[in-house]
N, C-alpha and C positions, 0 to 999 in steps of 0.2 A: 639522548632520545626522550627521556622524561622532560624535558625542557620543550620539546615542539609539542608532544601532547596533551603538555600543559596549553601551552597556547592554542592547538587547537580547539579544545574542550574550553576553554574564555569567548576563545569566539563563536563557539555553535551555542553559550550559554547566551552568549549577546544578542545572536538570529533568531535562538526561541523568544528572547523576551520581547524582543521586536512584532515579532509575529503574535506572539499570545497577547500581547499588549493591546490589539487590535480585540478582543472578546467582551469588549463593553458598549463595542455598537448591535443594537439589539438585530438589526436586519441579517448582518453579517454572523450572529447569531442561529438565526431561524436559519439562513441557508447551509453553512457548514454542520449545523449539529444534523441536520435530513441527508445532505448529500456525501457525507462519512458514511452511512450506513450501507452506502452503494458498493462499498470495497468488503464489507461482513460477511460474512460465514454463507447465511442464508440466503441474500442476494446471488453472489457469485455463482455459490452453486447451484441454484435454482436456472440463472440466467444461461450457465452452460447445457443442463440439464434440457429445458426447453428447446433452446436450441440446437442441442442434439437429436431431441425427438422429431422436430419440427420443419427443420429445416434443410435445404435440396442445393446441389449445386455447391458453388465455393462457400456458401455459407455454409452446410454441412461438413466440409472439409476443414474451414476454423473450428468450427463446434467441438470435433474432433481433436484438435490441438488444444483447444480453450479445456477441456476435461483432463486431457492428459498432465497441461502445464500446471492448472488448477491443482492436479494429484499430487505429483511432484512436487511444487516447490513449495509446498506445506511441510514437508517431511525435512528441510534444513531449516525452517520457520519451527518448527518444535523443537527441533537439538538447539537450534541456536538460542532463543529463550531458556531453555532449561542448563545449557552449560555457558551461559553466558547471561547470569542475571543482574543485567544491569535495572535499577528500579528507574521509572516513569519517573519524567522532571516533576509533575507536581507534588513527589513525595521528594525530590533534592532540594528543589529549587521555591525557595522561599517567595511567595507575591503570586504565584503562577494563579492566574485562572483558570477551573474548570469545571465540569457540569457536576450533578449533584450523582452520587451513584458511579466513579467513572473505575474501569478497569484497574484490575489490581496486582495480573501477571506483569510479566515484566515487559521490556519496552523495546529491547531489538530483539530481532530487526521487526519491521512495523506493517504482520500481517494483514493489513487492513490493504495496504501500500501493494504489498505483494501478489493478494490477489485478484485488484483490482488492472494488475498489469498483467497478471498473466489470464484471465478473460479478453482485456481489450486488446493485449499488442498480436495475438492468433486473427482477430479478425483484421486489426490495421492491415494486416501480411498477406491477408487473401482479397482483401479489399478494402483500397488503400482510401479512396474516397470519403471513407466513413473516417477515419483519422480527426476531419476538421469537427467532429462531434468528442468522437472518444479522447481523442486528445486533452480538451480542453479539459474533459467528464474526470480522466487521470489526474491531471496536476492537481485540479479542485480537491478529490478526493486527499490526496496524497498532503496538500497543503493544510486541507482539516486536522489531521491528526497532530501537527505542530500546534496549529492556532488553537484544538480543544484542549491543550494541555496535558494532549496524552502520549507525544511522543518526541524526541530529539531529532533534530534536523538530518543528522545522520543515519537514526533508525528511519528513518523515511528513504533516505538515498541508498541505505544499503535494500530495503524494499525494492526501490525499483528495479536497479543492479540484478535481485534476484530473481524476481517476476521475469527481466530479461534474458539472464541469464537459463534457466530452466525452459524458456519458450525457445529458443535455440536448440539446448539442450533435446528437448519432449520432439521438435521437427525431426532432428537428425534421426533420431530414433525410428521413429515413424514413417520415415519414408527411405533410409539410406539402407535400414535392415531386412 
């Protein structure tokens, strides 16, 4: 078993460096280091928040999901960091680029990732339209945190997984009870 984990952990090193290797084009710069921030603490919650307040109809009805999923899947997003500290590649992995000042907790799974899905996948679900926006707004996000050298390919896909997983989760709840 140690033998496949080896090898998969060679190749998620080979994806990061693939991907971070791209942090010297300065455009590609300006946009990932802005559009990372859209999955942050204060965005998310802000953007659920308003849209709780604010908002009527099936949009009020994600809003509603988008808070609950947002509440939720932070709470396996802190156990798992805390009982599972695996440290950010640019403190393993020797060459890596990354910005000046970068985060220091640990690096799964990749809340950044998580809350950016569990804000947008409640709205994709009440209205599916907007997908061709959020969509893309997710992967970006999600793809930032490899290419600033703050996260493993993995701690991103187990991010989405869970952002997923919990908006499933937070619906059932919500409307089955």
């Amino acid at each position: 078993m140690s033998a496949i984990l080896q090898k998969i952990h060679t190749y998620e090193c080979q994806l990061f460096y693939r991907v971070n290797s791209l942090f010297q084009k300065r455009y590609l710069n300006f946009f990932f280091r802005n559009i990372t921030h859209l999955g942050g603490a204060t965005f998310t919650i802000a953007s659920a928040l308003i849209l709780l307040l604010y908002s009527k109809g099936e949009l009020h009805e994600a809003s509603i999901l988008c808070c609950c999923t947002l509440s939720l899947s932070h709470i396996p997003v802190h156990f798992l960091k805390r009982f599972y500290p695996r440290k950010r590649p640019y403190l393993k992995l020797e060459g890596t680029f990354v910005l000046k000042n970068p985060l220091k907790d640990h690096s799964f799974p990749s809340g950044h990732t998580t809350a950016i899905i569990s804000v947008a996948l409640p709205i994709m679900i009440y209205l599916p339209f907007t997908a061709f926006i959020l969509l893309p707004l997710v992967l970006c996000v999600s793809f930032s945190r490899i290419y600033l050298g703050l996260h493993y390919p993995s701690d991103v896909f187990f991010g989405i997984l869970l952002g997923i997983f919990t908006t499933f989760i937070s619906q059932f709840f919500i409307y089955h009870l």
